[in-house]
C-alpha positions in Angstrom: 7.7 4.4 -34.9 7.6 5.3 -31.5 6.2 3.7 -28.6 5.7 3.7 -24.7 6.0 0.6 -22.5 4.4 0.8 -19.2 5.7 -1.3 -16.5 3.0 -2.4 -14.2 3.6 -6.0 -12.6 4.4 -4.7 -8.9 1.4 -5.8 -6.5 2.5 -2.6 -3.4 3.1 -5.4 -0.4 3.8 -2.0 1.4 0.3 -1.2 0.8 -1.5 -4.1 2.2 -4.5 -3.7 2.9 -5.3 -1.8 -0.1 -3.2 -3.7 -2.4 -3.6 -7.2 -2.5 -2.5 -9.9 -4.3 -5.4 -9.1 -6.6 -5.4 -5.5 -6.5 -2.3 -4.1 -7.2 -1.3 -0.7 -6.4 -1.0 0.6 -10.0 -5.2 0.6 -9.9 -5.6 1.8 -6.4 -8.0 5.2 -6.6 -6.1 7.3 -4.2 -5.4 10.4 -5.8 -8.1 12.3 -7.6 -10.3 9.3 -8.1 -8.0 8.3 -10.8 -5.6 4.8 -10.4 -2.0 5.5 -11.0 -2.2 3.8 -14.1 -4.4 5.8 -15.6 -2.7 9.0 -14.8 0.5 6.9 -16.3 -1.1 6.7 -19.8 -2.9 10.1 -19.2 1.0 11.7 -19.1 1.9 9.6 -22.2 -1.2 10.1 -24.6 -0.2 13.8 -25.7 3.1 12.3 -26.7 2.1 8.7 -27.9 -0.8 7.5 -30.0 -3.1 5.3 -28.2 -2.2 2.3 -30.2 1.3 2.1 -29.4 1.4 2.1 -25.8 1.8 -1.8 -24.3 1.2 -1.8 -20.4 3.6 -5.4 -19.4 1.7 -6.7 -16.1 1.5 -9.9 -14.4 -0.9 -12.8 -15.9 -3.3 -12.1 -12.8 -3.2 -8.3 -13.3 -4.3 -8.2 -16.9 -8.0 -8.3 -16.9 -7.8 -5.5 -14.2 -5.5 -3.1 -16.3 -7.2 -3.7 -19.5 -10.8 -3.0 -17.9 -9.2 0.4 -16.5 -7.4 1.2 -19.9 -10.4 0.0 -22.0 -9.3 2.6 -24.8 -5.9 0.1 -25.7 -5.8 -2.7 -27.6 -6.7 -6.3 -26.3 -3.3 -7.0 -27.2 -1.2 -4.6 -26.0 -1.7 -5.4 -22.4 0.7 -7.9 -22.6 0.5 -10.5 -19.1 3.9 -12.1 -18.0 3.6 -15.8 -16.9 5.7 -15.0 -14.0 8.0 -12.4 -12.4 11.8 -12.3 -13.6 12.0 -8.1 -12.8 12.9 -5.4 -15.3 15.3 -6.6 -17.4 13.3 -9.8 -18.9 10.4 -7.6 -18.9 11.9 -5.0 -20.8 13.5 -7.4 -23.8 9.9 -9.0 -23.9 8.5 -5.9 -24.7 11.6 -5.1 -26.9 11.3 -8.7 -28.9 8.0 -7.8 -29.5 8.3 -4.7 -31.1 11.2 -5.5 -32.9 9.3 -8.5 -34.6 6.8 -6.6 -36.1 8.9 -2.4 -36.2 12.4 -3.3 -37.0 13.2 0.6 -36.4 10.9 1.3 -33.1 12.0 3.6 -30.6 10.4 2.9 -27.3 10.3 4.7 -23.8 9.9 2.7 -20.8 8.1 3.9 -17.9 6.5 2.9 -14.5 2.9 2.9 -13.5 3.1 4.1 -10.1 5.1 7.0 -9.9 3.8 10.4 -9.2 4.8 13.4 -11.6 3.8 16.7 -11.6 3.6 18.9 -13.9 3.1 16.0 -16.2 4.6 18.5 -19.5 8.1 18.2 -17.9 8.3 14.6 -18.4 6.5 14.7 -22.2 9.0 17.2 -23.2 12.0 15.4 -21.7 10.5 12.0 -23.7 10.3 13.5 -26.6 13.7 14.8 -26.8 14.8 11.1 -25.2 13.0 9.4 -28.4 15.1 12.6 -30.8 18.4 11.9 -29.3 17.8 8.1 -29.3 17.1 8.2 -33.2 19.9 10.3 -34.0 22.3 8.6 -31.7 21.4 5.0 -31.5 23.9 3.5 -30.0 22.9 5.3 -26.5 20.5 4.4 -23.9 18.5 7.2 -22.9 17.4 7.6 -19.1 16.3 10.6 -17.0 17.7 11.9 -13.4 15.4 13.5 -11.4 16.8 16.8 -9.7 17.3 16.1 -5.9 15.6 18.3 -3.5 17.1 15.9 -0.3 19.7 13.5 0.6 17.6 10.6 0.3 18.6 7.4 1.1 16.5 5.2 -0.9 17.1 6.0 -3.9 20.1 5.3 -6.4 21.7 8.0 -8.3 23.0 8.8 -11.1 26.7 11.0 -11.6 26.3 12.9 -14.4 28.3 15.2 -16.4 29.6 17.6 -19.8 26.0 18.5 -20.4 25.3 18.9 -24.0 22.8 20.4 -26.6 21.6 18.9 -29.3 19.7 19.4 -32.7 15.9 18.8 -31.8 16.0 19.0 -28.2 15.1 21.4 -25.4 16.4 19.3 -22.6 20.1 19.2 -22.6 21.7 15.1 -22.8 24.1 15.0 -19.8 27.1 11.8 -20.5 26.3 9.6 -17.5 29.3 8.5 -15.5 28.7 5.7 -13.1 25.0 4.3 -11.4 25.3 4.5 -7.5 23.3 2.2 -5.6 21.1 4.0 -2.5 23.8 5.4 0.2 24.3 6.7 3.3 23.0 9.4 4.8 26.8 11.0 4.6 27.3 10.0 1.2 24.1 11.4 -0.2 24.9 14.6 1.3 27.8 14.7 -0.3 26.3 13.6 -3.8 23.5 16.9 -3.6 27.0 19.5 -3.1 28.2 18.1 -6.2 25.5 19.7 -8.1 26.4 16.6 -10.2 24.2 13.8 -8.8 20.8 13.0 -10.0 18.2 10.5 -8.8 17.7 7.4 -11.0 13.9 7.6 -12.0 14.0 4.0 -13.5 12.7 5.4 -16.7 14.3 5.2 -20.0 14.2 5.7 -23.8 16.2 3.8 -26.7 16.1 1.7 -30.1 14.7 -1.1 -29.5 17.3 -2.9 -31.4 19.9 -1.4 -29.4 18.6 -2.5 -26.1 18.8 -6.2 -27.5 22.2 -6.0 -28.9 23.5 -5.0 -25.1 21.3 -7.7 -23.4 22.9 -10.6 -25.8 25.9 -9.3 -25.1 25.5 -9.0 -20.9 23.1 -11.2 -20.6 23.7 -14.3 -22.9 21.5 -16.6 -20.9 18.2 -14.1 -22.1 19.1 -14.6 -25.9 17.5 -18.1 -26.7 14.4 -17.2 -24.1 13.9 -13.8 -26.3 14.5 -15.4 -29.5 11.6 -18.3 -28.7 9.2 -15.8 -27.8 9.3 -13.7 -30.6 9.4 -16.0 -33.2 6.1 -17.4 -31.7 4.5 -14.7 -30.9 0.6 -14.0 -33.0 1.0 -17.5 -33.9 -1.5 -20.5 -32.4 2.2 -21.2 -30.0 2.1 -18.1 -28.5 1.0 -18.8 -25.3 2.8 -22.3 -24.8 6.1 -20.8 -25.8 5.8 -17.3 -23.9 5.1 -19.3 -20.6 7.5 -22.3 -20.9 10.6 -19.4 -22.4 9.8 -16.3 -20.3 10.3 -18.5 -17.0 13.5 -19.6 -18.3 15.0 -15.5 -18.7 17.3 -14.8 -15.4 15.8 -12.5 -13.0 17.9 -9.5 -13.2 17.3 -5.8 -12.9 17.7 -3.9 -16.5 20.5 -1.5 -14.1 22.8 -4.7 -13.1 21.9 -6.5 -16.2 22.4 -3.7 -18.8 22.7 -0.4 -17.9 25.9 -0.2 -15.1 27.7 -1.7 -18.3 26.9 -0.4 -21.5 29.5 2.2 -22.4 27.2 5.2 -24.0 24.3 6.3 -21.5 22.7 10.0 -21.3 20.4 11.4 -19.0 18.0 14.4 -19.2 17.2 15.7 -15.9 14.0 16.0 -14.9 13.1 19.1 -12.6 10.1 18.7 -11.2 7.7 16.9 -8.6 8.4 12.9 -8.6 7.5 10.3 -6.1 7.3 6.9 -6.8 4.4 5.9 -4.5 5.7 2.8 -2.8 4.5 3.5 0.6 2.1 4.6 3.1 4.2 7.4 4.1 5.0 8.6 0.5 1.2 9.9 0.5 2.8 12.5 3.3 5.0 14.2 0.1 1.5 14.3 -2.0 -1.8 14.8 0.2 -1.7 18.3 1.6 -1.1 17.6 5.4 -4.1 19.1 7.5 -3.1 21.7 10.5 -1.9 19.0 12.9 0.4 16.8 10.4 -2.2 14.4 9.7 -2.6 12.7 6.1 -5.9 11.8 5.0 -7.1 10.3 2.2 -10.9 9.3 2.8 -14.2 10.3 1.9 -15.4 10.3 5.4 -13.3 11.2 8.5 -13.1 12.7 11.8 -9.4 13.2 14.0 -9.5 14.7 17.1 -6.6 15.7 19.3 -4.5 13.4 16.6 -0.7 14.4 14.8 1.2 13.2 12.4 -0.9 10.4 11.4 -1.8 8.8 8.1 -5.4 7.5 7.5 -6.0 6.1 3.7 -8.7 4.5 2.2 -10.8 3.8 -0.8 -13.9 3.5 0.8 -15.7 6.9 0.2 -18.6 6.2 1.9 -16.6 4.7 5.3 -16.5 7.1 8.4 -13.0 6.3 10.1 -13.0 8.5 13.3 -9.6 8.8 15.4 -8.9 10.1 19.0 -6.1 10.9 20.4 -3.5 8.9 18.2 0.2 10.4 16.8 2.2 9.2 15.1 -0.2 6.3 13.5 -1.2 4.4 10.2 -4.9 3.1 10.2 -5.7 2.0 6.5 -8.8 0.2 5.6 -10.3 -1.9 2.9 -13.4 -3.8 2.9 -12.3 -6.9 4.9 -9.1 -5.8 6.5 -7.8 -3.2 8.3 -4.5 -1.9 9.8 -3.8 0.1 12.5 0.4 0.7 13.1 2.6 3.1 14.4 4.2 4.6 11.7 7.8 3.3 12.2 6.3 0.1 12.3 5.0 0.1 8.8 8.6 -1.5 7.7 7.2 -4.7 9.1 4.5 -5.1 6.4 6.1 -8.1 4.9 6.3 -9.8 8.1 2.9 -9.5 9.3 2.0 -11.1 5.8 4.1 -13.6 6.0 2.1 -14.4 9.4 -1.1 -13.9 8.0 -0.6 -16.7 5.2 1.1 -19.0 8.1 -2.7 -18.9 9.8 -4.5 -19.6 6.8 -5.5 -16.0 6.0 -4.6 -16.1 1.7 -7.7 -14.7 1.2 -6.8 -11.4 3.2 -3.4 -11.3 1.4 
């Protein structure tokens, strides 16, 4: 069968104050009164019966995702004991469905990105999950067409696009993974016409994707194995949180993907953001006549450009004079108020806020 695996352990420190340690991004209400994970599974339902999508999060995120995805099982919110990045997640989620679908296709996908119009991406999955069953030795990802030479974002080079039986989308061979460049560079990647940026999404067998990781990543086999011997039995829990801490934190790119020697890509043409940032509202929210992003129930700017005011609070005024160039975002018991080229120092004024005691603002 098929099945999607949502990724949603980030907690958006470049968010703070609306994310918090507590709160993560992926159920933030900033766009259309609707958290970005549940526009995640909203993209995925038309393609993927409720029952097989598992959302992987972090132990303190799961009662939060499964109250706003009350419509999926108990257990397929599955909570990871601690962080060890994409490429333990992913073969959790793999060892799982393996154990109990010894033939399960599975497309893995991110709960905070923004994609618009939503039937690009369905139709680019389901050709992922056709190719992947008829060629199962290849991983599956998708490059999203570049409209700028950005520079914080790794790319794909891509070529011999190809049509096959089944599928709309045609399956380009991908050649190498580049890791974010220069300004130069990615110039030079977008007159190619060859270059695509890495969406961090993929599709593939199951079975496939654990073959590669016991072969480039040996030191995940015995961790993988544990856990999904155990798992629905009374050791679940004891094994799952002494074995997943013991998988090496590794991306699934360096761990997997840079190495294993049959990877396609469908390109993706359409809108795609992966909201990481303050300033990634700016290529969402409809800018008002003086540059200004606003996301609030209540607000009033006068004589103000190029700022960014965000907030959850509906019923908050927050009323600006005079400012360019500014962030102010507020939450109930924080607020912050930052030039905008400041907002790179996020981490550090954290890190200074939990020096002075201040964990529960964090």
């Amino acid at each position: 069968m098929d099945y999607a695996v949502i990724m949603a352990g980030g907690s958006g420190k470049r968010l703070w104050p609306l994310s918090r340690k507590d709160r993560p991004k992926q159920v933030l209400k900033l766009l259309n009164d609707q958290t970005l994970l549940r526009n995640c599974v909203e993209r995925l339902l038309p393609v993927f019966d409720e029952r097989n999508i598992l959302v992987l999060t972090n132990a303190g995120y799961a009662d939060l995702v499964r109250e706003n995805l009350p419509e999926l099982p108990y257990n397929n919110v599955i909570a990871e004991p601690a962080v060890r990045d994409t490429a333990g997640a992913i073969g959790l989620a793999a060892a799982i469905l393996d154990r109990y679908d010894g033939d399960a296709a599975m497309a893995v996908v991110t709960a905070d990105q923004v994609i618009e119009p939503a039937e690009t991406l369905q139709q680019a999955i389901r050709d992922a999950l056709t190719f992947a069953r008829a060629n199962p030795e290849y991983l599956v990802t998708f490059g999203v067409k570049p409209t700028f030479p950005s520079t914080q974002l790794g790319y794909l080079d891509c070529k011999n696009p190809s049509r096959h039986k089944g599928c709309k989308n045609e399956v380009y061979e991908v050649r190498a993974f580049r890791e974010k460049p220069d300004t130069q560079t990615a110039e030079k990647y977008l007159k190619t016409g060859r270059f695509f940026w890495n969406s961090g999404m993929f599709v593939w067998k199951a079975g496939t994707i654990l073959r590669l990781l016991e072969q480039f990543l040996p030191d995940g086999v015995e961790p993988l194995r544990r856990i999904r011997d155990a798992w629905d039995t009374p050791n679940q829990a004891a094994v799952l949180e002494e074995w997943f801490l013991r998988l090496p934190k590794i991306s699934i790119d360096y761990a997997v993907m840079e190495k294993a020697p049959k990877v396609g890509a469908i390109q993706l043409d359409c809108r795609w953001l992966d909201l990481g940032s303050f300033a990634a509202l700016a290529d969402i929210v409809t800018s008002d006549e003086n540059g200004n992003i606003v996301v609030a129930g209540e607000s009033l700017l006068l004589d103000c450009k190029d700022s960014i005011v965000a907030t959850e609070d509906k019923g908050h005024l927050i009323a600006l004079i005079g400012l360019k160039n500014m962030l102010v975002a507020h939450s109930p018991d924080a607020t912050l108020v930052c030039h905008i080229d400041e907002t790179g120092r996020l981490k550090e004024l954290l890190d200074h806020i939990a020096e002075r005691g201040g964990e529960r603002f964090l």
